[in-house]
C-alpha positions as CSV (number, residue, x, y, z in Angstrom):
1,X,0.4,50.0,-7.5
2,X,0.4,52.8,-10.0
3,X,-3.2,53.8,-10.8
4,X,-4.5,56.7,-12.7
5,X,-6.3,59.2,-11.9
6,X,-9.3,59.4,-14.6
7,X,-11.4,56.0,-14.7
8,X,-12.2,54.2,-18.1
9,X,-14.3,55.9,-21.0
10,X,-17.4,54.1,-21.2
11,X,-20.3,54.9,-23.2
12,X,-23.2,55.9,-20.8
13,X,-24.9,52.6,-21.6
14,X,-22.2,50.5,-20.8
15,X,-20.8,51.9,-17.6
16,X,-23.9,51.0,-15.7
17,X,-23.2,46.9,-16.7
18,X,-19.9,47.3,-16.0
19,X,-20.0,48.5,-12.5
20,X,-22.9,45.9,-11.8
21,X,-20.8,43.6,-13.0
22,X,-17.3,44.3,-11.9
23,X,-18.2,46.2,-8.8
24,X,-14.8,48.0,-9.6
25,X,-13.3,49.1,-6.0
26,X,-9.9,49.9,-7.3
27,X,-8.0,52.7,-5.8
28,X,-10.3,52.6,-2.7
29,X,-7.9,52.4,0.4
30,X,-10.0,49.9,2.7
31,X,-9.4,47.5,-0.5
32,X,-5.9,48.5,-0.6
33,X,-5.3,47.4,3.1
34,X,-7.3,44.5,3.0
35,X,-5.1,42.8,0.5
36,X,-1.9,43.6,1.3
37,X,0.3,41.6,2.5
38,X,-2.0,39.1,0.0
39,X,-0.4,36.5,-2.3
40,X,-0.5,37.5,-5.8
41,X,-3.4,35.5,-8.0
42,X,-1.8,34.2,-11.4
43,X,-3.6,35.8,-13.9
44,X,-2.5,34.6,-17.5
45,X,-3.1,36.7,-20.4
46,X,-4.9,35.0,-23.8
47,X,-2.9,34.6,-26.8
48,X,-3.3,36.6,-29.5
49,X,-6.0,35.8,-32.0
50,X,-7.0,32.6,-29.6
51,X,-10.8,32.2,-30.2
52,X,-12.4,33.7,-27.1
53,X,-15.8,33.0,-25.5
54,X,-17.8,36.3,-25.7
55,X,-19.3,35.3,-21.9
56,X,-22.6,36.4,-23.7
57,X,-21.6,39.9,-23.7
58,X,-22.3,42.2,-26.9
59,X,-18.8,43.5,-29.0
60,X,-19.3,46.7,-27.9
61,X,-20.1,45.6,-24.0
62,X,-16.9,43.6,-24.4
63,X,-14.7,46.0,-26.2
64,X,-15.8,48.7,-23.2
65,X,-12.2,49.8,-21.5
66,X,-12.0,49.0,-17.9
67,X,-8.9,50.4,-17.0
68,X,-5.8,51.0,-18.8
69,X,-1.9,50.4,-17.8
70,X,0.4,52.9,-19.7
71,X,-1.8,52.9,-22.5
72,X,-2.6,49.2,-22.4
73,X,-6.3,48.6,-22.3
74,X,-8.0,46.4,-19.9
75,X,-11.4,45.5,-21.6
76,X,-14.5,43.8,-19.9
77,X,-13.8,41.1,-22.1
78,X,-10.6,40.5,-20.8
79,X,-11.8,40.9,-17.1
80,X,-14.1,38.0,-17.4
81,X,-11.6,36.2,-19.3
82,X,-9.2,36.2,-16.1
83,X,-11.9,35.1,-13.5
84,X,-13.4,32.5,-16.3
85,X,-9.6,30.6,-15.9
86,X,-9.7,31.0,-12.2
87,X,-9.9,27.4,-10.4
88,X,-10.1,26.5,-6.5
89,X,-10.4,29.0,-3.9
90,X,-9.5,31.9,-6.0
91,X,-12.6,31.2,-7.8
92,X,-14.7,30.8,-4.9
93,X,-13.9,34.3,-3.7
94,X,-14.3,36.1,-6.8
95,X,-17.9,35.2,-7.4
96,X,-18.7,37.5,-4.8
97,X,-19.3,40.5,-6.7
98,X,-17.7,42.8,-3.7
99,X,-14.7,40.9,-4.5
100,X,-14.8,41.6,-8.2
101,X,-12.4,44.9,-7.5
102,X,-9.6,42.5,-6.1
103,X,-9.8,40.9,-9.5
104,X,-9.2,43.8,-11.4
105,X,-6.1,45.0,-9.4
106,X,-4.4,41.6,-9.7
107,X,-4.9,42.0,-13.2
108,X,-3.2,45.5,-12.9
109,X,-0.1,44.3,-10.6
110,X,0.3,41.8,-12.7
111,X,0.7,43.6,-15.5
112,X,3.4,46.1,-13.8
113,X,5.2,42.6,-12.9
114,X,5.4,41.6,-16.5
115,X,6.9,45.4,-17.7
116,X,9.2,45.2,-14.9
117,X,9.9,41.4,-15.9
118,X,10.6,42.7,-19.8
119,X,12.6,45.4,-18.6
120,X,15.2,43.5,-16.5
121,X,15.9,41.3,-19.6
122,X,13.6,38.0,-18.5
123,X,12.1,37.6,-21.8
124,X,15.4,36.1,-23.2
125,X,15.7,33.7,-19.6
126,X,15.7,30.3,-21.8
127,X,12.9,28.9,-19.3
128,X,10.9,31.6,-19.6
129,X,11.3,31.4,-23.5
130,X,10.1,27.5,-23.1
131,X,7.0,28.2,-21.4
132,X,6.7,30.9,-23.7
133,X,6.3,28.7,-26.5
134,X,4.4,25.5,-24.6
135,X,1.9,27.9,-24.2
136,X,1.8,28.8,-28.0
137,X,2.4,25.0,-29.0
138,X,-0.9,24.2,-26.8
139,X,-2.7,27.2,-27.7
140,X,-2.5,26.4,-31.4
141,X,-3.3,22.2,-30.4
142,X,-6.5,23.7,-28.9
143,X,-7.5,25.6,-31.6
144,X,-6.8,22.7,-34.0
145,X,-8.9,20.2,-31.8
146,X,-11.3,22.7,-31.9
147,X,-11.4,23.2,-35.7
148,X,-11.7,19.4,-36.1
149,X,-14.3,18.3,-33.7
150,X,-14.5,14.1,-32.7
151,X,-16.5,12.6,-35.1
152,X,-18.5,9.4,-34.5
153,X,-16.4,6.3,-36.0
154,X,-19.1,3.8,-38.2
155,X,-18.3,0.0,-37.3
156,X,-16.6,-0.5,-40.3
157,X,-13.8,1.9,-39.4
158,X,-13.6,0.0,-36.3
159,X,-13.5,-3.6,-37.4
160,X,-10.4,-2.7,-39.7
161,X,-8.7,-1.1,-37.1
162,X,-9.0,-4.3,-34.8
163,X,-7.7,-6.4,-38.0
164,X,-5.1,-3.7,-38.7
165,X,-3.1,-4.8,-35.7
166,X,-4.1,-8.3,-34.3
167,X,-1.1,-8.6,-31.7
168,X,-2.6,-5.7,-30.2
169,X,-5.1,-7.6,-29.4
170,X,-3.5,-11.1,-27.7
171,X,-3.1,-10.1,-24.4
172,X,0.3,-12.2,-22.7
173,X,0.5,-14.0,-19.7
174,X,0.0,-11.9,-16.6
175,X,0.8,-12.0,-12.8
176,X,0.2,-10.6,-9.9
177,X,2.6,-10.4,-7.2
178,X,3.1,-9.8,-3.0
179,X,5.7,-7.7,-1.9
180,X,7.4,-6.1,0.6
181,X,9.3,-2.7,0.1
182,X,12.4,-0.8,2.0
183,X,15.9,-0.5,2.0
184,X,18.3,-3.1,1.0
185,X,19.1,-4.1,4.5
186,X,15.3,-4.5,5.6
187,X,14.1,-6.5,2.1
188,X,17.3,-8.8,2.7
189,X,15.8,-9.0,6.5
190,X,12.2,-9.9,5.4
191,X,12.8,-12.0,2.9
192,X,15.3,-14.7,5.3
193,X,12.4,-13.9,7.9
194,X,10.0,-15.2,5.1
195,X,12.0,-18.3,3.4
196,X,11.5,-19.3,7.5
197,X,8.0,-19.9,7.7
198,X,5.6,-22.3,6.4
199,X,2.7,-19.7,4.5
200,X,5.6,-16.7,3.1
201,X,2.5,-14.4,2.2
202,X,1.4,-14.0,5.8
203,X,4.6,-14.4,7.3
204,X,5.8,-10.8,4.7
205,X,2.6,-9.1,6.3
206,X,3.4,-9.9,10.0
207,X,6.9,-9.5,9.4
208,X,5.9,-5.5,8.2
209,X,3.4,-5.1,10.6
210,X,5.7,-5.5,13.1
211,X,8.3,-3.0,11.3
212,X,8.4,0.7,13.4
213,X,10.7,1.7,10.0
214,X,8.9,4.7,8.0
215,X,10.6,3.3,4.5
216,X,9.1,-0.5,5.2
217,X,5.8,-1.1,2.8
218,X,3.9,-4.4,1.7
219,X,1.0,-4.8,-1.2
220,X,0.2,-6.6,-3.8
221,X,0.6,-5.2,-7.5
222,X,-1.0,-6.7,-10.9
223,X,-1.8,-8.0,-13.3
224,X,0.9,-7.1,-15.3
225,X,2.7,-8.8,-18.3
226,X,6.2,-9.8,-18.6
227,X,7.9,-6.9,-19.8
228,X,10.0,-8.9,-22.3
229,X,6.9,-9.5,-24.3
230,X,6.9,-5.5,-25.1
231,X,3.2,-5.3,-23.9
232,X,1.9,-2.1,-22.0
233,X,-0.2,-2.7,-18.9
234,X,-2.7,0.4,-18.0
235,X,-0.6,0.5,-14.8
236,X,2.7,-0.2,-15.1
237,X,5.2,-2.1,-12.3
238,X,8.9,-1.3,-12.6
239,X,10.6,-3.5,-14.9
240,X,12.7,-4.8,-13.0
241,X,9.9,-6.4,-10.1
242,X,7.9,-7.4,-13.0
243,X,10.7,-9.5,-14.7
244,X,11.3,-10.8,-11.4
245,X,7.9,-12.1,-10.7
246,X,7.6,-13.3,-14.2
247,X,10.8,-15.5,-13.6
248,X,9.3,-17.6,-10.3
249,X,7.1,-19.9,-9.7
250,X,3.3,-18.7,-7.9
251,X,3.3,-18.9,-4.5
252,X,7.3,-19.0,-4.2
253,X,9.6,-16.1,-3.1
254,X,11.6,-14.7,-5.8
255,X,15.1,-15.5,-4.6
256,X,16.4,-12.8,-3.9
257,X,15.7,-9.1,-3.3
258,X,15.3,-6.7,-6.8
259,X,16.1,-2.9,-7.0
260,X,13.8,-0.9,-9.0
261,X,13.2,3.0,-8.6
262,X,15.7,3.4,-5.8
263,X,13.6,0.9,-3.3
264,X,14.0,-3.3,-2.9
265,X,11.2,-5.7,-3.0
266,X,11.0,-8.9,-1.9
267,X,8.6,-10.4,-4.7
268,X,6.5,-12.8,-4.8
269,X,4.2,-14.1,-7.1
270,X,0.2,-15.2,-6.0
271,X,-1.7,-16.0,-9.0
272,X,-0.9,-16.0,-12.9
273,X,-3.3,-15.5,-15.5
274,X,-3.3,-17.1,-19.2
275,X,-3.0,-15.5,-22.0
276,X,-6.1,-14.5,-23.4
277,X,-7.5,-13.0,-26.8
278,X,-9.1,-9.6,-26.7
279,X,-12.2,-9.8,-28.4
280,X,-13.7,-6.9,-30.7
281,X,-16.3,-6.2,-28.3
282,X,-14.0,-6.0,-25.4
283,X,-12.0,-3.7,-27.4
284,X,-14.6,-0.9,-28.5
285,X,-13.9,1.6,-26.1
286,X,-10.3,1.4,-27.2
287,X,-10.8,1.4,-30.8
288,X,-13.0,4.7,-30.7
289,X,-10.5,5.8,-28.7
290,X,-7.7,5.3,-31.2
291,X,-10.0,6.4,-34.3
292,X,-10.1,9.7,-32.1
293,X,-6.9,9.9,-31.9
294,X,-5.9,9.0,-35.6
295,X,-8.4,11.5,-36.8
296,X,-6.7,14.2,-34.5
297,X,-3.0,13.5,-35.5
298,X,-4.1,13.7,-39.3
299,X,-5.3,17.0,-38.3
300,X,-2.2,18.4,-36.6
301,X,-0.2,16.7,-39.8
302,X,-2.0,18.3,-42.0
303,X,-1.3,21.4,-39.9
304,X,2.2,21.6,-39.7
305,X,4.6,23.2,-42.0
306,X,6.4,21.5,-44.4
307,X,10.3,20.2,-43.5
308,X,12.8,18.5,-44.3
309,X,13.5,16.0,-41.2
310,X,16.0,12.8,-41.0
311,X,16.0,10.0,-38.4
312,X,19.5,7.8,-38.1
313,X,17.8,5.0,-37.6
314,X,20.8,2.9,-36.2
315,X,20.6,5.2,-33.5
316,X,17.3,5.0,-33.3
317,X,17.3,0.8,-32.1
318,X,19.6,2.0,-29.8
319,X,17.0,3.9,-27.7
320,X,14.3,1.1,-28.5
321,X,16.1,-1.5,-26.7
């Protein structure tokens, strides 16, 4: 790593916080050869003008240089920043001030990595470009959340949301269904195996319990809604299986075997429930939920630029069906 040879220019009263603080080791060599050979830390750089948390340091404590890369400064501010978006193990090691060194020189070497990135052309690499401006897109959503915090719906707002959309609200008809899972071949197997016996259910559990195949699986899945009737379940079944198990009869096999997400099932359905009417009460935790939400996308639309978009609808029903 390039390092220079003149430290930081602190002000007399700062240096002392800083190197309780940082306990800055860099350029010492039993640091150097304890972490080579070490897999670089991903240390991501705040966007510009992003608000920052002042990690109850003073401006000028912050501001206080801590090293620089060709003429780039490396503040206090920014050092804290990098450990404050540290997560797992990294984290762990790094709140051992003895550590804090480390820190700082991954900050460094990952700054070198980024000129030597710019200067072999990878700012124009199109992927690099989109994560470029994901990061910009969800900088700027945070700072909007942030500029419109939740606030507290009153029950009026609630009640006309629940009349707003009263289909919302009747919940269909839902199942829930055995099954067995594998390849083609060892569904088709299972299922003959099952149409054999006299309780199916228990003749699909033996029948996999007595499979040495690693692709071979059994459970049970639901409720979930027929998926004709456009309803979303909380955790979705593939369409196909659900359709499937909507189409026969409880406690009968589906008659044959149905592909969905590159495995076969054999399906069968155990139990069906009516359907049933959501009531405002079982619903409040949604509704807030939405007002939240409605509150927020008013923010962003008020946000965004003004432009001049067009929808073909006709294409549009094409991607609905």
């Amino acid at each position: 790593m390039k390092r220079g040879s003149s430290g930081p220019n602190l002000r007399p009263g700062v240096l002392p916080l800083v190197l309780l603080l940082v306990g800055c080791r860099c350029g010492a060599e039993e640091a150097t050869e304890r972490d080579a050979g070490a897999p670089p830390i991903e240390v991501t750089t705040t966007p510009p003008d992003f608000p920052r948390d002042d990690h109850g340091l003073s401006p000028e404590q912050g501001a206080a240089v801590l090293a620089r890369v060709d003429g780039r400064a490396i503040t206090v501010l920014d050092f804290f920043d990098d450990y404050e978006r540290l997560r797992g193990v990294d984290r762990f090691r790094f709140a051992m001030p003895r550590e804090r060194g480390a820190l700082l020189e991954a900050r460094l070497r990952e700054e070198l990595l980024a000129d030597e990135a710019r200067r072999r052309g990878y700012a124009d690499d199109p992927q690099v470009r989109a994560a470029r401006e994901d990061a910009e897109r969800m900088a700027w959503v945070e700072q909007v959340r942030r500029e419109h915090p939740v606030v507290a719906p009153t029950a009026s707002e609630l009640l006309a949301l629940y009349a707003a959309e009263p289909e919302r609200w009747h919940r269909p008809a839902r199942v829930r269904a055995e099954y067995v899972r594998g390849t083609r071949e060892e569904a088709e197997t299972a299922l003959a195996h099952a149409r054999t016996q006299r309780d199916p259910m228990r003749a699909m559990r033996e029948w996999v319990d007595a499979s040495t195949s690693p692709t071979v699986a059994n459970g049970q899945l639901g409720p979930f809604s027929d998926p004709a009737t456009g309803w979303r379940d909380e955790t979705p079944v593939p369409r196909a299986f659900a359709a499937a198990a909507h189409a026969t009869r409880p406690g009968e096999l589906h008659p044959e075997v149905v592909e969905a997400d590159g495995a076969w099932y054999v399906v069968m359905p155990v139990a069906m429930e009516p359907a049933t009417e959501i009531s405002f009460e079982e619903a409040h935790d949604d509704l807030v939920r939405e007002h939240a939400r409605q509150a927020f996308e008013r923010a962003i639309g008020n946000a965004l630029p003004e432009a001049e978009v067009a929808i073909d609808q006709r294409v549009l029903a094409t991607v609905r069906r």
